[in-house]
C-alpha positions in Angstrom: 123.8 -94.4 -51.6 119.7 -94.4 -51.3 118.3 -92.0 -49.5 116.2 -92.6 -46.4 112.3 -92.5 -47.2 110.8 -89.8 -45.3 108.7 -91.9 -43.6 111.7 -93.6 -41.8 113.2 -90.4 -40.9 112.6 -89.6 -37.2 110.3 -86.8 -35.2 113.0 -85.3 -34.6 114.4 -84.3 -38.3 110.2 -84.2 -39.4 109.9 -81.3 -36.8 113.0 -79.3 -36.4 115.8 -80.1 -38.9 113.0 -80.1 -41.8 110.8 -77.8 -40.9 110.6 -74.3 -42.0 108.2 -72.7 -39.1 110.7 -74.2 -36.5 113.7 -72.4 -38.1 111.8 -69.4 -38.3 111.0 -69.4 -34.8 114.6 -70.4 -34.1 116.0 -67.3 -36.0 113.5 -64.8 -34.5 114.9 -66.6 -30.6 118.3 -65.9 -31.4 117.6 -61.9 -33.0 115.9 -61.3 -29.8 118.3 -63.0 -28.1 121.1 -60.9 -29.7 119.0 -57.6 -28.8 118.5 -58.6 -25.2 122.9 -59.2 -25.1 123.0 -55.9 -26.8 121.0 -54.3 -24.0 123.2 -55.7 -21.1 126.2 -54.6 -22.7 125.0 -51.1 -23.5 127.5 -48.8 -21.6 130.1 -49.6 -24.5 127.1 -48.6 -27.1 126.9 -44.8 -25.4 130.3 -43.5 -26.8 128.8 -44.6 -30.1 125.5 -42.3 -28.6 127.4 -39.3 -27.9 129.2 -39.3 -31.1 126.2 -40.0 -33.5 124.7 -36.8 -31.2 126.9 -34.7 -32.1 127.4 -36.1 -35.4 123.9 -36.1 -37.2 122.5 -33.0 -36.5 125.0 -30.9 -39.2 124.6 -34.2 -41.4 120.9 -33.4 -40.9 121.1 -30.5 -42.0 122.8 -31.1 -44.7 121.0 -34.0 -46.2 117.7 -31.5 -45.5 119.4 -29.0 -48.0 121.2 -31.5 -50.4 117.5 -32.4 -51.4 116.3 -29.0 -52.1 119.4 -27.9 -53.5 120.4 -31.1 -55.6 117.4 -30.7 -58.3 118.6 -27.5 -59.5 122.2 -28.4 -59.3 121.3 -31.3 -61.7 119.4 -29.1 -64.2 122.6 -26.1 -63.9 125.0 -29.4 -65.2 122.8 -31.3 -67.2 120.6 -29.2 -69.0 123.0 -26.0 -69.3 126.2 -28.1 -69.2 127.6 -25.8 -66.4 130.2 -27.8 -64.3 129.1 -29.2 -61.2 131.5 -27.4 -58.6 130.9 -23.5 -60.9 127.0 -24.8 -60.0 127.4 -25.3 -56.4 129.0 -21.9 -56.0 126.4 -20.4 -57.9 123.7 -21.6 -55.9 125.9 -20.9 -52.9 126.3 -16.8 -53.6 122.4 -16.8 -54.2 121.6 -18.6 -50.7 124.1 -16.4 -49.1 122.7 -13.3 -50.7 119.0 -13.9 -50.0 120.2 -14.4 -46.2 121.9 -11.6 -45.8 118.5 -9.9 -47.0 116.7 -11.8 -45.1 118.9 -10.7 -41.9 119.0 -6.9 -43.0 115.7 -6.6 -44.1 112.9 -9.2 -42.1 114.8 -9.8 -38.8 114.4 -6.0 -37.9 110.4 -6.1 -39.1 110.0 -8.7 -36.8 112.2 -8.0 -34.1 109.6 -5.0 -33.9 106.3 -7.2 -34.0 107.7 -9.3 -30.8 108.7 -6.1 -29.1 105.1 -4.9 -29.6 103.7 -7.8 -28.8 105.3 -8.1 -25.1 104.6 -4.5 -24.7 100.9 -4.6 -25.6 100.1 -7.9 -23.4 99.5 -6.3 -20.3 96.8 -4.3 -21.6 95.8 -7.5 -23.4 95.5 -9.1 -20.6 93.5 -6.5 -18.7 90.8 -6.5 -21.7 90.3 -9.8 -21.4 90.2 -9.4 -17.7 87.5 -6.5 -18.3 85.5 -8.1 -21.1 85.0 -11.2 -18.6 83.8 -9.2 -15.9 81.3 -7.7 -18.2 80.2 -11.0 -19.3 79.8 -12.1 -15.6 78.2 -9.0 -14.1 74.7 -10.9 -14.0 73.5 -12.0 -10.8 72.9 -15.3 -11.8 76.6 -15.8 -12.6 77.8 -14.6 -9.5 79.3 -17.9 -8.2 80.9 -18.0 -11.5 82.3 -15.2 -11.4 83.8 -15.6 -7.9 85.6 -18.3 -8.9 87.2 -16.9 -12.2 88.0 -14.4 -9.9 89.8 -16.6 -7.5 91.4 -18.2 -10.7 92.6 -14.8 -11.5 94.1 -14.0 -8.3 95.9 -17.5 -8.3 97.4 -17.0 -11.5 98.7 -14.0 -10.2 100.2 -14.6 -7.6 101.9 -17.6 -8.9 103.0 -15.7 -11.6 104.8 -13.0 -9.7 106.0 -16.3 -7.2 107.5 -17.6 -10.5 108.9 -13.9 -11.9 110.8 -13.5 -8.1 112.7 -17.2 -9.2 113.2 -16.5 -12.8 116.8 -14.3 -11.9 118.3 -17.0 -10.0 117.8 -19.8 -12.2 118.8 -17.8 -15.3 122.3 -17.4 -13.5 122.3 -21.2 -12.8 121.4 -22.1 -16.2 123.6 -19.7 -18.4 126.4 -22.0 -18.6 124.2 -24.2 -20.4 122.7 -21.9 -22.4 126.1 -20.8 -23.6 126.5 -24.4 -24.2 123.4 -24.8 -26.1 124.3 -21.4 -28.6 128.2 -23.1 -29.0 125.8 -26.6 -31.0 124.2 -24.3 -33.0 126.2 -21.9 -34.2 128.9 -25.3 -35.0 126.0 -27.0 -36.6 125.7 -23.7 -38.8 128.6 -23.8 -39.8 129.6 -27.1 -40.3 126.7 -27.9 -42.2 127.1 -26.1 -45.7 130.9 -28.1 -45.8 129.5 -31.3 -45.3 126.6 -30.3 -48.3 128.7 -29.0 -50.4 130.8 -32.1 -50.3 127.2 -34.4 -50.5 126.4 -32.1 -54.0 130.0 -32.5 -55.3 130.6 -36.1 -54.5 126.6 -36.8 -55.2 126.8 -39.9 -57.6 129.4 -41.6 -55.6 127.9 -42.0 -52.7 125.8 -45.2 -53.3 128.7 -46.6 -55.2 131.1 -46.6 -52.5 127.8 -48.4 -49.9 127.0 -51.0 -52.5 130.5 -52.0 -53.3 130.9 -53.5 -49.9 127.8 -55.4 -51.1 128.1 -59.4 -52.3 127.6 -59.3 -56.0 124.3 -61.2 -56.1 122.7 -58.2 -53.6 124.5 -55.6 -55.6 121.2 -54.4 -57.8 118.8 -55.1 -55.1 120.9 -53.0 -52.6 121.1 -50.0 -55.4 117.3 -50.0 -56.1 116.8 -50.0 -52.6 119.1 -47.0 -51.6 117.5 -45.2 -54.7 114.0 -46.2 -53.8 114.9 -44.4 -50.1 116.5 -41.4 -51.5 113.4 -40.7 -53.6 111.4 -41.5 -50.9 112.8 -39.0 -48.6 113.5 -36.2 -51.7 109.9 -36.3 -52.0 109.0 -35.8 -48.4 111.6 -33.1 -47.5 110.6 -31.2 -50.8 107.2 -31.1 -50.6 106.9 -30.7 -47.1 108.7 -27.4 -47.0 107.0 -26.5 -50.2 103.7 -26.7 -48.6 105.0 -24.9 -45.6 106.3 -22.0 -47.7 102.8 -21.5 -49.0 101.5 -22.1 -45.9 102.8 -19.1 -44.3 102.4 -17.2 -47.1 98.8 -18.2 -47.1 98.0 -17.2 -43.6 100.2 -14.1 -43.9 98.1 -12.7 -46.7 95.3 -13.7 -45.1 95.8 -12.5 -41.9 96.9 -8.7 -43.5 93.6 -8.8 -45.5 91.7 -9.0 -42.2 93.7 -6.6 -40.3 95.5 -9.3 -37.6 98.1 -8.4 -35.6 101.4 -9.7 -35.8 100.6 -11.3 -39.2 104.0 -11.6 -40.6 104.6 -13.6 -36.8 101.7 -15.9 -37.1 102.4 -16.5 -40.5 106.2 -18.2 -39.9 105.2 -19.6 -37.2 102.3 -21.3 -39.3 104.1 -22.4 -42.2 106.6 -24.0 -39.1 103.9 -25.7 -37.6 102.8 -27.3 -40.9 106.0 -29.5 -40.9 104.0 -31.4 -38.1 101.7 -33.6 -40.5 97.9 -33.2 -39.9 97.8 -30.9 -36.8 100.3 -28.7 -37.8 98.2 -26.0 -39.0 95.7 -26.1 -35.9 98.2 -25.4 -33.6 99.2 -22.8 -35.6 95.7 -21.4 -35.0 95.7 -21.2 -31.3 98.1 -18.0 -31.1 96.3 -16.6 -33.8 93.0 -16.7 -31.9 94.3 -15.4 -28.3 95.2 -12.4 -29.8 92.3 -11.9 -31.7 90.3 -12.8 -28.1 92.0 -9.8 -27.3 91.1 -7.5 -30.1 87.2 -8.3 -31.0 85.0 -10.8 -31.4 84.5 -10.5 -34.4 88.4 -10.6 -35.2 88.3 -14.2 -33.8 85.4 -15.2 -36.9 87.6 -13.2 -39.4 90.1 -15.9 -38.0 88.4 -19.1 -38.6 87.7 -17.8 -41.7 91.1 -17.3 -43.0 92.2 -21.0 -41.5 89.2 -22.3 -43.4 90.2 -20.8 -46.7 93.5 -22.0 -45.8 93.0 -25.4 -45.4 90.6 -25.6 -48.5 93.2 -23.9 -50.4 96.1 -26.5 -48.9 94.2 -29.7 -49.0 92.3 -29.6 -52.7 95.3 -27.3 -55.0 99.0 -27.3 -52.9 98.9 -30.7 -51.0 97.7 -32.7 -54.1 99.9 -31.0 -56.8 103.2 -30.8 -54.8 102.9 -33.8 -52.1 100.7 -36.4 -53.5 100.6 -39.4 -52.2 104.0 -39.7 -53.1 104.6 -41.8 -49.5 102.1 -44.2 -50.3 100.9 -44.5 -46.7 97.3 -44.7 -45.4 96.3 -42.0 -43.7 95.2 -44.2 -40.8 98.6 -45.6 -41.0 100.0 -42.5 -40.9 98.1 -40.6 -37.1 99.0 -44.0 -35.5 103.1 -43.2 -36.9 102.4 -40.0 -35.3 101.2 -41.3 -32.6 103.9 -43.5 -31.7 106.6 -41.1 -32.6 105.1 -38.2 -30.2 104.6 -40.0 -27.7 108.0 -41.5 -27.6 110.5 -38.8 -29.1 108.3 -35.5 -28.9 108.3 -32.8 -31.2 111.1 -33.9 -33.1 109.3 -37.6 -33.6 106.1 -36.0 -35.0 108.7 -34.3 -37.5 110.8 -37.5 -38.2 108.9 -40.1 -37.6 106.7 -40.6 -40.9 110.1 -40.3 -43.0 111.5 -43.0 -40.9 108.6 -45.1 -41.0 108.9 -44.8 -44.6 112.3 -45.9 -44.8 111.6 -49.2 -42.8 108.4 -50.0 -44.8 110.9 -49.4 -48.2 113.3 -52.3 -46.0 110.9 -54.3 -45.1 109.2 -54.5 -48.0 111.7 -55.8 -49.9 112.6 -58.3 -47.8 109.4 -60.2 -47.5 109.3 -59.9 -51.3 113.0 -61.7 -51.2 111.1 -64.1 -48.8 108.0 -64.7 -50.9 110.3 -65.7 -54.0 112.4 -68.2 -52.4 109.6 -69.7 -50.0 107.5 -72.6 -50.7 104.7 -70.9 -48.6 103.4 -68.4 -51.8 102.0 -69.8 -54.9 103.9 -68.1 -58.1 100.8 -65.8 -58.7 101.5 -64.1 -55.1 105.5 -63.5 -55.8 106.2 -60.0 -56.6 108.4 -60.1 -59.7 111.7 -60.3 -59.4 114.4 -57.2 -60.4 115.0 -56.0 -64.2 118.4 -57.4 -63.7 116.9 -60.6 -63.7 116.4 -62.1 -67.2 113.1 -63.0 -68.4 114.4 -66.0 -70.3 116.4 -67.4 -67.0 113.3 -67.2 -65.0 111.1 -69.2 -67.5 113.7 -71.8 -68.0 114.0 -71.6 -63.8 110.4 -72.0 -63.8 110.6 -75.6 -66.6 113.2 -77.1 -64.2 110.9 -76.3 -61.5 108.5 -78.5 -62.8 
């Protein structure tokens, strides 16, 4: 039977049986219209809520230490030809072991810092109180000074208002408290079985996600997860490397200039520095009220040491150990921490360039599938298709083509 010529075929087919911008359009209506179903019928999504909740922060965990852990792991089997389960117990006994130091030996040292610390404010506080006054006792500052004054008094006063409330609502809120303590100490605990069983069973992981995979996506799918997991191995390691040797940085620094509480300022530093790009600034403001309280001249040994530090951390650690290893613009990468503070907080700032990552690795790939089977790209602006992909069958594709 002869086919119709096209121009006997009606509007109707021209526009929106054969025409690939209306089924586009058509597809996006019916995602959205798919999310905006979703949304009414949400209350039987919030089980599914509670459970991830409690869920995913052990797995977290976990997945946080599988890729700091899982390098060395590798190198204990492969290299020495140690089996994998004698490996993980290993490194197991050695973690344990430098925490139980850790508890015996640094929780005590600063235990003692924070105790001095809340002792010594008051008479912080008063210096700064004093040094003010001395730095408003001219005449021509008088009005000035009246109001810092009247700030002063303000504080005060709503501090002790605050103090008188602080009894009752600790009663109130123990029970959640309590609560809070029960996550974490489950999360700690939970959290080395479900790595242990991530480094044992490491290799089968993606197998048992790509099997449930049609065979065509197979390859594709495993690049993918692979391209993800080195994505985010990168990222966790690196991070915390550069957060180890940020603290130690800023430790050393701050003992060289005499700072109080260095060993303090110093973890909570390197902590800080998880938080991409301001990280290490914030880490400077408790640094500098308590050299406000010592001297001036302690707050310019200060700067100082944050400038070495970030010279030190942005030309030698950043570059050796991170890299660009995300391959994201730095632009690109305030406005992801943008978004993700001002929507999740803290814990977004943290998160959200890894996730961002994770989509762009998605989404990526599938406007390359869509470039290669779209007439909309000339050859020349196709990405190239998978190794698994013959060369030969894409030539010959290509002669049929024509």
């Amino acid at each position: 039977m002869r086919e119709t010529p096209e121009k006997n075929k009606s509007w109707f087919y021209k526009w929106f049986l054969n025409n690939q911008l209306t089924v586009i359009l058509i597809n996006i209506f019916l995602v959205f219209l798919i999310i905006f179903l979703f949304s009414k019928i949400s209350f039987v999504f919030q089980p599914v809520g509670q459970i991830l909740g409690i869920i995913m922060p052990p797995v977290i965990l976990a997945l946080v230490l599988y890729y700091l852990i899982n390098p060395l792991i590798n190198v204990l089997e492969n290299k020495l030809h140690v089996n994998r389960i004698i490996s993980i117990a290993f490194v197991f006994i050695i973690i344990l072991a430098l925490l139980i130091w850790g508890v015996m030996s640094l929780i005590p040292f600063v235990q003692s810092q924070i105790d001095s610390l809340v002792k010594n404010w008051p008479q912080y506080w008063d210096s700064l109180n004093k040094s003010l006054q001395n730095m408003f006792s001219d005449p021509k500052l008088h009005l000035v000074k009246e109001r810092l004054v009247a700030t002063n008094a303000s504080i005060t006063k709503n501090f002790e208002k605050s103090m008188s409330h602080v009894l009752p609502q600790t009663m109130n809120n123990l029970s959640s408290a309590v609560s809070v303590l029960t996550n974490v100490v489950m999360i700690l605990l939970t959290a080395p079985f479900i790595l242990f069983f991530m480094l044992k069973d490491d290799k089968k992981f993606k197998v048992s996600v790509v099997k449930f995979v049609p065979n065509r996506l197979k390859k594709s799918v495993s690049d993918m997860l692979s391209e993800i997991s080195q994505a985010l191995s990168s990222y966790i390691t690196g991070q915390l490397t550069v957060a180890f040797w940020v603290a130690v940085m800023f430790f050393v620094g701050y003992l060289i200039i005499g700072q109080r509480y260095a060993l303090i300022l110093g973890i909570v530093a390197g902590i800080l520095n998880l938080i991409p790009y301001i990280g290490s600034a914030l880490a400077l403001i408790p640094s500098l009220v308590i050299a406000a309280f010592i001297a001036p001249s302690m707050v310019i040994k200060v700067l100082i040491v944050f400038a070495v530090e970030q010279t030190i951390e942005t030309r030698v650690i950043s570059p050796i150990i991170v890299g660009n290893k995300m391959q994201m613009h730095p632009v690109t990468t305030i406005l992801v921490l943008l978004v993700s503070a001002g929507l999740y907080g803290l814990v977004g700032m943290i998160a959200g360039i890894p996730i961002f990552a994770i989509l762009k690795i998605i989404c990526t790939r599938i406007f390359n599938w869509f470039k290669r089977n779209s007439s909309w790209y000339d050859d020349e602006d196709v990405e190239p298709l998978d190794e698994a992909t013959p060369a030969k069958d894409t030539e010959t594709s290509k002669k049929n083509h024509k």
